[in-house]
Structure formats: structure tokens, C-alpha cells
PDB file as gemmi writes it, atoms N, CA and C in Angstrom:
CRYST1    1.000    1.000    1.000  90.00  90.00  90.00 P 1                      
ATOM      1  N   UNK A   1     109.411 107.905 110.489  1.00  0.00           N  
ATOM      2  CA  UNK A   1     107.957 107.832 110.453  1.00  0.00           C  
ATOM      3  C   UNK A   1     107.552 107.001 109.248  1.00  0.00           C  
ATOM      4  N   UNK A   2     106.499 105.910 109.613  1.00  0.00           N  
ATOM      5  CA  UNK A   2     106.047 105.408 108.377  1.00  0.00           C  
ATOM      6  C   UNK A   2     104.823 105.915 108.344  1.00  0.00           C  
ATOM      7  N   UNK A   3     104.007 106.112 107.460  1.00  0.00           N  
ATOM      8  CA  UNK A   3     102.463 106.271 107.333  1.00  0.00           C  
ATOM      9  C   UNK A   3     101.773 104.545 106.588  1.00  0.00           C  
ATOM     10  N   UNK A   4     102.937 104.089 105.853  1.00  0.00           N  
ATOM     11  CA  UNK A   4     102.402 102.809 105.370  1.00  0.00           C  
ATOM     12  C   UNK A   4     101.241 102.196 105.983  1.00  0.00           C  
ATOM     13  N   UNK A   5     100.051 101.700 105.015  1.00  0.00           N  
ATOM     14  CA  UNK A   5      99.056 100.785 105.645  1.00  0.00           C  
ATOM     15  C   UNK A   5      98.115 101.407 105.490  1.00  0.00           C  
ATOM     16  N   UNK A   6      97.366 100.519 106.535  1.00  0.00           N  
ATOM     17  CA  UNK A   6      95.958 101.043 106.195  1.00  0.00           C  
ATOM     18  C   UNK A   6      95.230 102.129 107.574  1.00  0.00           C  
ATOM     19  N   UNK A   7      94.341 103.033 107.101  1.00  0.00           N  
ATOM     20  CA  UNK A   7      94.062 103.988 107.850  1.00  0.00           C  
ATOM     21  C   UNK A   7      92.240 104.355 107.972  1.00  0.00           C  
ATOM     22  N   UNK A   8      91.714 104.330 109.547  1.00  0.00           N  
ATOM     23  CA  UNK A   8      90.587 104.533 109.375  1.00  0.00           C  
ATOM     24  C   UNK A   8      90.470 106.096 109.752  1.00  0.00           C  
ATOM     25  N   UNK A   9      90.154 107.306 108.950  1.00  0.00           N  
ATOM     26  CA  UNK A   9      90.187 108.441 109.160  1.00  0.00           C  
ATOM     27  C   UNK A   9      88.863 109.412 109.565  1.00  0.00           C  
ATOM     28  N   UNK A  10      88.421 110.526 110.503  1.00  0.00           N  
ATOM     29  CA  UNK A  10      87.151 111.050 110.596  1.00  0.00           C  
ATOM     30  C   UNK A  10      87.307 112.423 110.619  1.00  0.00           C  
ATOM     31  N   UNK A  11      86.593 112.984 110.258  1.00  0.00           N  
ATOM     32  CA  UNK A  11      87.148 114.559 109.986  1.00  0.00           C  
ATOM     33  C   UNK A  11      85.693 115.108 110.508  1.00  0.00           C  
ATOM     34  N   UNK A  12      85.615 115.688 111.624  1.00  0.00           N  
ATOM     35  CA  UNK A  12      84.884 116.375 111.576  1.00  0.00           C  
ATOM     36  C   UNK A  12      84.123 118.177 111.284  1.00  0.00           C  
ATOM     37  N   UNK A  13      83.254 117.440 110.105  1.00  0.00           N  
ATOM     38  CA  UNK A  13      83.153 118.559 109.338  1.00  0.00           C  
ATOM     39  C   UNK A  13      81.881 119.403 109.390  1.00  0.00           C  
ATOM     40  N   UNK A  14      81.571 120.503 109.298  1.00  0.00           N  
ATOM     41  CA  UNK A  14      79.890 120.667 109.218  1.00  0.00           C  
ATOM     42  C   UNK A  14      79.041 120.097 109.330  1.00  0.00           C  
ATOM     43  N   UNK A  15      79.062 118.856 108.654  1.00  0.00           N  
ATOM     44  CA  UNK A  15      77.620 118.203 108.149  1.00  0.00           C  
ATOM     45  C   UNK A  15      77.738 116.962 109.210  1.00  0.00           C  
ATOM     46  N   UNK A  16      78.740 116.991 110.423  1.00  0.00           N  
ATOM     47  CA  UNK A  16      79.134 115.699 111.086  1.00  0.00           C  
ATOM     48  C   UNK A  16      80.114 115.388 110.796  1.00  0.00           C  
ATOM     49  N   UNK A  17      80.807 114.035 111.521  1.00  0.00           N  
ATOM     50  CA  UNK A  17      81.619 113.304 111.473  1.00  0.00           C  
ATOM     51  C   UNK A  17      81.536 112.281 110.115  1.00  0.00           C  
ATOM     52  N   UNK A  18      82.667 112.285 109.517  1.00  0.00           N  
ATOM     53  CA  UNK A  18      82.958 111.502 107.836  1.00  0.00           C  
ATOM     54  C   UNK A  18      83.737 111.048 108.065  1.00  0.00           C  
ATOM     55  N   UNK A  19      83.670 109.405 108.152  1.00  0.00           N  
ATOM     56  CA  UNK A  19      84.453 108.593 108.168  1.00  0.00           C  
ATOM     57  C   UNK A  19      84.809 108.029 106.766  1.00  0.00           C  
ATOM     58  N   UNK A  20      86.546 107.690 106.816  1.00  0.00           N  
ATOM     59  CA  UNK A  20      87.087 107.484 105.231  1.00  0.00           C  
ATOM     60  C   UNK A  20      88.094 106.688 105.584  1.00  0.00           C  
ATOM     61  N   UNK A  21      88.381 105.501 105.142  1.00  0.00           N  
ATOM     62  CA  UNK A  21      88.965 104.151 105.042  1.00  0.00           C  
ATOM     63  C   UNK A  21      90.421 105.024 104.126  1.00  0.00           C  
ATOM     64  N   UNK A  22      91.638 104.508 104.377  1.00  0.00           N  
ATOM     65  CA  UNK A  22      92.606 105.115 103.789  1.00  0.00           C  
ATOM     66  C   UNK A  22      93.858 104.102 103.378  1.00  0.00           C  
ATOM     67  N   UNK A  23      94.284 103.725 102.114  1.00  0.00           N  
ATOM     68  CA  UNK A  23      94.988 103.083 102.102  1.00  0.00           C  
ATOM     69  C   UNK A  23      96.778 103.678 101.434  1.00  0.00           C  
ATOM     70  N   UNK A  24      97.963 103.493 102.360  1.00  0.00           N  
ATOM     71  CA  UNK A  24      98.726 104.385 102.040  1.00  0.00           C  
ATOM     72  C   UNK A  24     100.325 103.941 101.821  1.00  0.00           C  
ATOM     73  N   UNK A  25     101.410 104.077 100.587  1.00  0.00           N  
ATOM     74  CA  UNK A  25     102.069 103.617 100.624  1.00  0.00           C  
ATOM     75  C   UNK A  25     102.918 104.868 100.026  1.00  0.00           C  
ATOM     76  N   UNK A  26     104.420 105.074 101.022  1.00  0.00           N  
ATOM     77  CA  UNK A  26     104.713 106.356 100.646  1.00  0.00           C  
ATOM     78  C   UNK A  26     106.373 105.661 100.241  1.00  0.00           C  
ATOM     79  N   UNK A  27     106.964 106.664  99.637  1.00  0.00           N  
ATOM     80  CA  UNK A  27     108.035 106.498  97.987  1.00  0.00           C  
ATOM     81  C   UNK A  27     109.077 107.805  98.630  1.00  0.00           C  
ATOM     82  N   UNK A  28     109.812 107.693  99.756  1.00  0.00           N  
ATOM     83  CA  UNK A  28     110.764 109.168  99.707  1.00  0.00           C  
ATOM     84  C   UNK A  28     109.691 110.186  99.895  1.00  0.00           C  
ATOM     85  N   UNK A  29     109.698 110.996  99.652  1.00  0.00           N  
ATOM     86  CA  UNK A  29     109.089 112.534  99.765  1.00  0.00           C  
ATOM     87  C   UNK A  29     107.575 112.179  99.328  1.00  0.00           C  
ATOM     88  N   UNK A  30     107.463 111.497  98.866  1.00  0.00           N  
ATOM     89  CA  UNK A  30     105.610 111.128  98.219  1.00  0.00           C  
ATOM     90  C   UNK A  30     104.920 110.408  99.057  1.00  0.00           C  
ATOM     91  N   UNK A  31     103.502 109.937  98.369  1.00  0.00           N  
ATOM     92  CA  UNK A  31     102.923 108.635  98.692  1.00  0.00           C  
ATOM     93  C   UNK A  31     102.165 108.676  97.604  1.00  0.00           C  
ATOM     94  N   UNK A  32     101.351 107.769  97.658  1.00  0.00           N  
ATOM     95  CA  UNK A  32     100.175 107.498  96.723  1.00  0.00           C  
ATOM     96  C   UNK A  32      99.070 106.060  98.225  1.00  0.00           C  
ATOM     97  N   UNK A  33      98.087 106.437  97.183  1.00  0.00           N  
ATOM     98  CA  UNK A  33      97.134 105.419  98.080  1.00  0.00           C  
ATOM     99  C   UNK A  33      95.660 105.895  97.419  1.00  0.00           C  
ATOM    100  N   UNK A  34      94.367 105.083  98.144  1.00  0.00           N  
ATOM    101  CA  UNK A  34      93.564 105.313  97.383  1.00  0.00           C  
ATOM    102  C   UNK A  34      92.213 105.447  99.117  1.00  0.00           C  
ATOM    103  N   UNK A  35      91.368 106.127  98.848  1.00  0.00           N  
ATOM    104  CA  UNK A  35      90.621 106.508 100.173  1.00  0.00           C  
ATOM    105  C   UNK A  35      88.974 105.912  99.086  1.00  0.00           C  
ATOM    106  N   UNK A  36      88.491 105.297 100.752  1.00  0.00           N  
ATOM    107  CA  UNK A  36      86.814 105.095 100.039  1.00  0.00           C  
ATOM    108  C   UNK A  36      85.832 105.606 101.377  1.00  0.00           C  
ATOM    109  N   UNK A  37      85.033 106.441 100.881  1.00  0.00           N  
ATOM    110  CA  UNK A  37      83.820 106.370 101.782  1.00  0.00           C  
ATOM    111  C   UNK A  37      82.228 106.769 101.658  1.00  0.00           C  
ATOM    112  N   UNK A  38      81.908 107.479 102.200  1.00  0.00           N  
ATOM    113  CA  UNK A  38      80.473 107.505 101.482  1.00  0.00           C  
ATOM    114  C   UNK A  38      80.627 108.256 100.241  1.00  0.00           C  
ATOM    115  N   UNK A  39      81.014 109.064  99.454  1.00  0.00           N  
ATOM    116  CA  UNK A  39      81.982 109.848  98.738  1.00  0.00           C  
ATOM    117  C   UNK A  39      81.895 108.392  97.312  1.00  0.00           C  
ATOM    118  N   UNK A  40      82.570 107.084  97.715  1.00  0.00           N  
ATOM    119  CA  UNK A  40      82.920 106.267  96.895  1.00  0.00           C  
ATOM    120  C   UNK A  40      84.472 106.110  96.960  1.00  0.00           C  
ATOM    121  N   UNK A  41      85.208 105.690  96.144  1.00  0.00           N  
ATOM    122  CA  UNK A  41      86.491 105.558  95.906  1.00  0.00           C  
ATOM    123  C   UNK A  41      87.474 106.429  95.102  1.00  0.00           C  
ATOM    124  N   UNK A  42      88.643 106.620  95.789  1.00  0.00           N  
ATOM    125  CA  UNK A  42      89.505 107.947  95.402  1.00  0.00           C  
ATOM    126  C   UNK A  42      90.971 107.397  95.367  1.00  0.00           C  
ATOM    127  N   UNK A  43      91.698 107.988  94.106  1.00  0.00           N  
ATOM    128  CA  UNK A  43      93.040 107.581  94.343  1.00  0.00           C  
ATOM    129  C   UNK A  43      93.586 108.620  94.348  1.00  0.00           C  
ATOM    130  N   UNK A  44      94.258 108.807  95.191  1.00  0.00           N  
ATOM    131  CA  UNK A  44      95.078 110.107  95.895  1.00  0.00           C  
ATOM    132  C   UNK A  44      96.723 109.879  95.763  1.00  0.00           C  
ATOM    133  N   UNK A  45      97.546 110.965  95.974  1.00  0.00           N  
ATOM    134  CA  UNK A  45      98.740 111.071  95.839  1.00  0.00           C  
ATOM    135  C   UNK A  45      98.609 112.543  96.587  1.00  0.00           C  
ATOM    136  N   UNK A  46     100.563 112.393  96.988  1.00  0.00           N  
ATOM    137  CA  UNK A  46     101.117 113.626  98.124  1.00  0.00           C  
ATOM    138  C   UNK A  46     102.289 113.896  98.358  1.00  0.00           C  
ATOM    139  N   UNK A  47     102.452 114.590  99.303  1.00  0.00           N  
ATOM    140  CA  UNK A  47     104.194 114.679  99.652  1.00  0.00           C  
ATOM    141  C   UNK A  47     103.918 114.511 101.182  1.00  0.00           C  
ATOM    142  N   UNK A  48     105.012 113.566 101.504  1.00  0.00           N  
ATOM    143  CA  UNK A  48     105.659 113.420 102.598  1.00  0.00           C  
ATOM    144  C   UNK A  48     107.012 114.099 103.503  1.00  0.00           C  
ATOM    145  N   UNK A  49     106.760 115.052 104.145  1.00  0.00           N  
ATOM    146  CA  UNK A  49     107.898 116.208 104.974  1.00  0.00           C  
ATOM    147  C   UNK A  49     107.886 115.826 106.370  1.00  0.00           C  
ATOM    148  N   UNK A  50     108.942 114.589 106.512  1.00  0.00           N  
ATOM    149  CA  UNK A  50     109.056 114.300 107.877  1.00  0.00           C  
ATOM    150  C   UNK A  50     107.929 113.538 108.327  1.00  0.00           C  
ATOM    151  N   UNK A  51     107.141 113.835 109.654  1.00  0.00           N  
ATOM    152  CA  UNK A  51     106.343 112.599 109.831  1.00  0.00           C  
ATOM    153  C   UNK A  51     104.976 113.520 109.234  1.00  0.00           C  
ATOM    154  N   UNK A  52     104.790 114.625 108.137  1.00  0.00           N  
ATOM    155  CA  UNK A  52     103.505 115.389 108.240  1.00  0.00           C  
ATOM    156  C   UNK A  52     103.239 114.526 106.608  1.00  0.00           C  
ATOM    157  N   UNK A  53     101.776 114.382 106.071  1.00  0.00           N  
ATOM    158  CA  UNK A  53     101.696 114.361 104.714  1.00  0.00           C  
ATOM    159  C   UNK A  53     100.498 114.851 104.315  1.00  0.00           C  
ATOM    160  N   UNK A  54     100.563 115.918 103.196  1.00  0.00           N  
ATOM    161  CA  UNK A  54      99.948 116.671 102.897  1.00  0.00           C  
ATOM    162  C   UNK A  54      98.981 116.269 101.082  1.00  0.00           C  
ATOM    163  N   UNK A  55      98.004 116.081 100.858  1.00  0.00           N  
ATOM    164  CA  UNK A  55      97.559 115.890  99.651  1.00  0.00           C  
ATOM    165  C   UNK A  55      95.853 116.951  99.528  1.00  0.00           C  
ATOM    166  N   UNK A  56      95.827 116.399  98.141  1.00  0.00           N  
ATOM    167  CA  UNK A  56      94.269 117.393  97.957  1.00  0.00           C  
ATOM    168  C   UNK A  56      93.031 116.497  97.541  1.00  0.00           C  
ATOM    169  N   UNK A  57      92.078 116.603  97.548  1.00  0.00           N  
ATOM    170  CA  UNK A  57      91.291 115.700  96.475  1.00  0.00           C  
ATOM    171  C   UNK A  57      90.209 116.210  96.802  1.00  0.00           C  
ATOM    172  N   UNK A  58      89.493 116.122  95.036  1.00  0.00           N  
ATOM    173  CA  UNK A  58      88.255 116.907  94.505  1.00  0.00           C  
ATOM    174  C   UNK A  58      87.082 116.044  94.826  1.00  0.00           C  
ATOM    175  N   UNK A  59      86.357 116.808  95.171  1.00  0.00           N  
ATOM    176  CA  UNK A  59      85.088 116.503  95.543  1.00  0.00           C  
ATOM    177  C   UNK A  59      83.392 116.881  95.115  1.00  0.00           C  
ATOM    178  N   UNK A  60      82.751 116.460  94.389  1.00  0.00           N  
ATOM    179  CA  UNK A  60      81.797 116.920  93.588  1.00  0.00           C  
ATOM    180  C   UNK A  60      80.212 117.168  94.684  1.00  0.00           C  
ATOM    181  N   UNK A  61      80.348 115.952  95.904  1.00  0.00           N  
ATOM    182  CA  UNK A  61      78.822 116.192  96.950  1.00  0.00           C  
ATOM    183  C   UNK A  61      79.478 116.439  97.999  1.00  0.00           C  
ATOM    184  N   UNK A  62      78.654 117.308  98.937  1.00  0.00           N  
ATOM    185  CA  UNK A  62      77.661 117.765  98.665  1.00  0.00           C  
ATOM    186  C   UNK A  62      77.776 118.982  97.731  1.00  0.00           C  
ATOM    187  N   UNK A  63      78.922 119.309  97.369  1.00  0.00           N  
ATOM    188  CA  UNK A  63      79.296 120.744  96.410  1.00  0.00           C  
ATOM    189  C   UNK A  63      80.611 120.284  95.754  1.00  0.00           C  
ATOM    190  N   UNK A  64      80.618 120.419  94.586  1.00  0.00           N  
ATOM    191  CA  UNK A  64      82.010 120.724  94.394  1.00  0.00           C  
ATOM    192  C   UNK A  64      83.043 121.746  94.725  1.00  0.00           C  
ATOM    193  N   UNK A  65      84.335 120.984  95.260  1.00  0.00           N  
ATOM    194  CA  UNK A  65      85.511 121.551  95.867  1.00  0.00           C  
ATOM    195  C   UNK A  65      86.656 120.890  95.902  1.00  0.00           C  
ATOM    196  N   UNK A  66      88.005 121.519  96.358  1.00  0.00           N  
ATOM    197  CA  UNK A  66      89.089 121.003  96.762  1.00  0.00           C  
ATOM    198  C   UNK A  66      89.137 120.861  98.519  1.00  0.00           C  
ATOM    199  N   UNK A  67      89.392 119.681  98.487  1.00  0.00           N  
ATOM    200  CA  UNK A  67      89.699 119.488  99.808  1.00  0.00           C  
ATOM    201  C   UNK A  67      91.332 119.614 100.139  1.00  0.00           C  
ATOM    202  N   UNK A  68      91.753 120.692 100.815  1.00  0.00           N  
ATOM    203  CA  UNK A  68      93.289 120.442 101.158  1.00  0.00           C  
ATOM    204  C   UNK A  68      93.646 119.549 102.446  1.00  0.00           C  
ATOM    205  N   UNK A  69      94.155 118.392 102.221  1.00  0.00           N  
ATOM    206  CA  UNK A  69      94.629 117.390 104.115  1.00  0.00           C  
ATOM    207  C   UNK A  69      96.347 118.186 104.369  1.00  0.00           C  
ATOM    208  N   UNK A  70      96.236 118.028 105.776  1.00  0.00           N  
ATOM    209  CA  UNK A  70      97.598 117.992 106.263  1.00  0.00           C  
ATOM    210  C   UNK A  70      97.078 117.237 107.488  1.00  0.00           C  
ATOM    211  N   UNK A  71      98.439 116.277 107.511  1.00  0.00           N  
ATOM    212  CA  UNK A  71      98.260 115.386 108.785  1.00  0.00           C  
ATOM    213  C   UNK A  71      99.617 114.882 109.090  1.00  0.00           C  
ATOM    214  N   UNK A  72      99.415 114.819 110.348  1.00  0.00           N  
ATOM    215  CA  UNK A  72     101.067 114.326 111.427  1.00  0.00           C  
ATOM    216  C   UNK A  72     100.810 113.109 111.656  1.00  0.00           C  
ATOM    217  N   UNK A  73     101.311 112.227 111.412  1.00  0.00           N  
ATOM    218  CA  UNK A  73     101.806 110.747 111.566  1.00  0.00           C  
ATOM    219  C   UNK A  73     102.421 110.445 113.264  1.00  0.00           C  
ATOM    220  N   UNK A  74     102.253 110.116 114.356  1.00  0.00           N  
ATOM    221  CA  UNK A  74     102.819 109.627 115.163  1.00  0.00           C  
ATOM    222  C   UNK A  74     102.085 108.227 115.588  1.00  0.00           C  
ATOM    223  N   UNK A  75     103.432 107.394 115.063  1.00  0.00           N  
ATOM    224  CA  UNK A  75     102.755 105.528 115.435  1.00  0.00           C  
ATOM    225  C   UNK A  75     101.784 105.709 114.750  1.00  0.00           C  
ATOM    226  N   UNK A  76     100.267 105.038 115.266  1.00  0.00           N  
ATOM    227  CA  UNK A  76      99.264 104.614 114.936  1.00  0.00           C  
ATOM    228  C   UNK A  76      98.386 105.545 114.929  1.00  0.00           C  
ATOM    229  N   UNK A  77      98.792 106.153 115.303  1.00  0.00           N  
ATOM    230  CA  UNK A  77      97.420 108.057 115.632  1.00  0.00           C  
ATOM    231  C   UNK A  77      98.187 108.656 114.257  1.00  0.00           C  
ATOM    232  N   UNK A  78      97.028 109.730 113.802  1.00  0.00           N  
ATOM    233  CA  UNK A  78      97.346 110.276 112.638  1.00  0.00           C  
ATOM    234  C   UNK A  78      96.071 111.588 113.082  1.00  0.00           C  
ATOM    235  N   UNK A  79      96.549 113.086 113.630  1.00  0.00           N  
ATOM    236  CA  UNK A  79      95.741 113.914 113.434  1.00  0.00           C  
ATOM    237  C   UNK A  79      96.316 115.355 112.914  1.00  0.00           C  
ATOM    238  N   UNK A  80      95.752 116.195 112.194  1.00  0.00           N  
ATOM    239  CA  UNK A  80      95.749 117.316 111.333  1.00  0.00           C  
ATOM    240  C   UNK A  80      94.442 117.717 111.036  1.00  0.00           C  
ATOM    241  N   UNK A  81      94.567 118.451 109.937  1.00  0.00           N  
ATOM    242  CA  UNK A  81      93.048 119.664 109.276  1.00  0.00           C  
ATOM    243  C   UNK A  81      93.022 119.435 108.299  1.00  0.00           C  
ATOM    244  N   UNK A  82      91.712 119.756 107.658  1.00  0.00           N  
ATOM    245  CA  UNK A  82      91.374 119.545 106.191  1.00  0.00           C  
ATOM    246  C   UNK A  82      90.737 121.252 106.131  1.00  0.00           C  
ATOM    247  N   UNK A  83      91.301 121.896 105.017  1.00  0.00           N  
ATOM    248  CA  UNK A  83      90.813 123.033 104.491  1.00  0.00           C  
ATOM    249  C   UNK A  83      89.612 122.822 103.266  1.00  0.00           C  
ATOM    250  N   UNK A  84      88.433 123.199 104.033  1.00  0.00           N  
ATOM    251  CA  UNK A  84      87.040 122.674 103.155  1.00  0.00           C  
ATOM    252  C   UNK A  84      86.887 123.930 102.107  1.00  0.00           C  
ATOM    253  N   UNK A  85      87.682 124.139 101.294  1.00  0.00           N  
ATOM    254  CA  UNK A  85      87.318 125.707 100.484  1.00  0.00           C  
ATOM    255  C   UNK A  85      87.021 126.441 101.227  1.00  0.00           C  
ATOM    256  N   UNK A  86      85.770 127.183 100.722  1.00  0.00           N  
ATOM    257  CA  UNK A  86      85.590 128.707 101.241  1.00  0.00           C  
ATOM    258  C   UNK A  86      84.595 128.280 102.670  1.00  0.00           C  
ATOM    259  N   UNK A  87      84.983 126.801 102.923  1.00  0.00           N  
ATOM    260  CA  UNK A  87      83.733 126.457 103.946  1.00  0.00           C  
ATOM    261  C   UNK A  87      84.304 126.558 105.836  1.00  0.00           C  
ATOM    262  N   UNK A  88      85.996 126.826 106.054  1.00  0.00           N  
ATOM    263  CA  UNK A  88      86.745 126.939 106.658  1.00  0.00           C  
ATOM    264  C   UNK A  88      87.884 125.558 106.535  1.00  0.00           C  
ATOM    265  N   UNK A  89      87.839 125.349 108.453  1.00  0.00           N  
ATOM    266  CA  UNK A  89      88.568 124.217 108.399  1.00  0.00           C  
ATOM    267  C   UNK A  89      87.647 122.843 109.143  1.00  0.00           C  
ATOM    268  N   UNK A  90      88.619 121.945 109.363  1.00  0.00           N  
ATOM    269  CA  UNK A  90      87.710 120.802 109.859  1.00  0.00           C  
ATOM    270  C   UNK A  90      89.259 119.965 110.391  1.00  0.00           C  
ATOM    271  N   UNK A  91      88.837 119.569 112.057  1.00  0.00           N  
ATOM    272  CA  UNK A  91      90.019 119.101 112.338  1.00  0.00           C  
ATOM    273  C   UNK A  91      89.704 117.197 111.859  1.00  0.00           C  
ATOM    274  N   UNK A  92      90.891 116.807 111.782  1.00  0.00           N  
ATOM    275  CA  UNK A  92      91.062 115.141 111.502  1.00  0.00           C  
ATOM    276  C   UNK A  92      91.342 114.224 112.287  1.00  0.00           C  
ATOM    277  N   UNK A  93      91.279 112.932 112.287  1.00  0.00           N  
ATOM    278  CA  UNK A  93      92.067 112.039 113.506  1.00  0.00           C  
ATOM    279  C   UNK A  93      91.797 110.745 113.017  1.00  0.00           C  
ATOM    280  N   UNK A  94      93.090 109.934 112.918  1.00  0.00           N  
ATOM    281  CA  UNK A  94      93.142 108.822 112.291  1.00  0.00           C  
ATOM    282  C   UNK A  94      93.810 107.898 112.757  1.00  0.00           C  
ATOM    283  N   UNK A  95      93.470 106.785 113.209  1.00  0.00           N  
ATOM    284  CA  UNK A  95      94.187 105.479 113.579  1.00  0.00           C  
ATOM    285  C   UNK A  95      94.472 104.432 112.544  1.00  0.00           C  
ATOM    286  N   UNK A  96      95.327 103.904 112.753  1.00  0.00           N  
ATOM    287  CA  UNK A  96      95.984 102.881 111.635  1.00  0.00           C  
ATOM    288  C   UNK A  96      95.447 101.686 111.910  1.00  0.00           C  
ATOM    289  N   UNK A  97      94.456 100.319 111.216  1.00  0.00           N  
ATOM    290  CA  UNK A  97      93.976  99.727 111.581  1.00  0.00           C  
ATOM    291  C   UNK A  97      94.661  98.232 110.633  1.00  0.00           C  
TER     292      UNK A  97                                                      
END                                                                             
């Protein structure tokens, strides 16, 4: 599994659908990459377990929180959940563009 490249991601969450541009280059068991969207720009890092990769990133609007991702990599599709804090979950789905 590669996740390498670039990724257009939407999570739909409470407030609607959030779309987030994803850029991703993974190292053995890691990655690093950096995500932009209405939010602004984020540089992120993770671990990679097989084709799943899992990272977190803080978020100050509309509330501050941790966002937890897990997502499965197959080819060009990329879908998993994001754990919104105490707000539940929110499923994901991402194509590689």
C-alpha cells in the first residue's frame, strides 16, 4: 500500500461536509504531510500499520479539540472515521487526486 501523494478528503461531520486537501509522504511505519482547508494549513504526522494510517490534529474552530483520523488506503479511495472529541464520530472518504 502506498498512501503517497496528494489527497482530496471529506468527512462528514455535524456542521456538513469538510472538505481538506491532503498532502502525504510516508517513511516505514510513519508519514508526515501537511492538510489545508477552511481550517487553514496543518502539518501533520502518523503511523502507518499496513494499508490503515492513523494521526491526530488540534483544532481551535469551531471549538477547540483533538481530532483522532483512522483511514484504510485501497488504490485511490481512502475511507475511515474521525473521532470529533466528546462530539462522537464522523465517517471519511478520500480520493487521491
Amino acid at each position: 500500500m502506498s498512501a503517497d501523494g496528494n489527497w482530496k478528503i471529506t468527512i462528514q461531520s455535524p456542521m456538513g461536509a469538510q472538505e481538506v486537501e491532503a498532502s502525504i509522504t510516508t517513511s516505514g511505519d510513519t508519514f508526515t504531510g501537511t492538510t489545508s482547508g477552511r481550517m487553514g494549513e496543518q502539518t501533520i504526522e502518523g503511523k502507518v500499520a499496513g494499508d490503515t494510517l492513523t494521526w491526530s490534529s488540534a483544532i481551535s474552530q469551531p471549538m477547540p479539540m483533538t481530532l483522532e483520523f483512522s483511514a484504510t488506503v485501497a488504490g485511490d479511495a481512502m475511507t475511515g472515521n474521525v473521532k470529533l472529541g466528546a462530539f462522537g464520530n464522523a465517517p471519511l472518504t478520500g480520493v487521491r487526486v
